[in-house]
C-alpha positions, 0 to 999 in steps of 0.5 A: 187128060187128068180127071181132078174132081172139081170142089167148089170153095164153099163145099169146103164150108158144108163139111167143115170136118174134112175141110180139118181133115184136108188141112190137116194133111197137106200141113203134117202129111198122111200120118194115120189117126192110131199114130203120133208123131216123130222126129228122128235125128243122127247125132253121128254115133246114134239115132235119137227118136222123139216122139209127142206123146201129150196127156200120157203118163210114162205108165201109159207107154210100152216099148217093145223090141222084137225081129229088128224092130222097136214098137211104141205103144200108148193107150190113153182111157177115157172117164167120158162115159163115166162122167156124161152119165153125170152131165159133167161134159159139154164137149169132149174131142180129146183122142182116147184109145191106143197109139203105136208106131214101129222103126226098124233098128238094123244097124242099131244097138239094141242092147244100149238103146235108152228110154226117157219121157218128160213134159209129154216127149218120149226120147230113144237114145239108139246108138248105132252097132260098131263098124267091126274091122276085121283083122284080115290077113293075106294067106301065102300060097305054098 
């Protein structure tokens, strides 16, 4: 027998929050909080990743590659405490802070990878390494 903790549907609404959380998750999966999300498709000769990125600027975002892996990264600032001390906010629940995901690129071209960012989606053109055929022979044994 399976023990599932039992969750009365009004303890749902003492914690709206995790009611959120609980939302949110069983629509997008657990993706963690320092993330963004991507979609990667195979146009056939390359991978093309995008990536929501809202609120950035293309100043904000670093791609790094090193050791088979490409490494996205964002930081957004926040003027929040600056302008509370003003009373300028009401209320602020905007994400600020750094964001970063890692993909693996064995099997990709790394040198031809492309980079592209408009109306808040990161684009990476990442066409895949060419198959090399070798130019085998057979040998005759003397």
């Amino acid at each position: 027998m399976f023990l599932t903790p039992y969750r009365r549907h009004n303890d749902m609404m003492a914690d709206p929050f995790r009611a959120m959380d609980e939302l949110e998750k069983s629509f997008f999966g657990n993706v963690s909080a320092n993330s963004f999300r991507t979609d990667i498709r195979d146009t056939g000769d390359a991978f093309v990743l995008e990536a929501d990125l809202p609120g950035f600027s293309k100043d904000d975002i670093h791609i790094d590659l090193e050791d088979n892996y490409v490494t996205i990264e964002a930081e957004r600032h926040s003027d929040y405490e600056k302008k509370d001390k003003k009373g300028d906010y009401v209320c602020c629940e905007r994400s600020y802070g750094s964001f970063a995901r890692s993909f693996d690129t064995t099997g990709i071209d790394t040198g031809s990878m492309k980079a592209a960012f408009e109306n808040g989606v990161l684009t990476l053109t990442m066409p895949k390494l060419k198959e090399v055929k070798s130019s085998g022979r057979r040998l005759e044994i003397e």
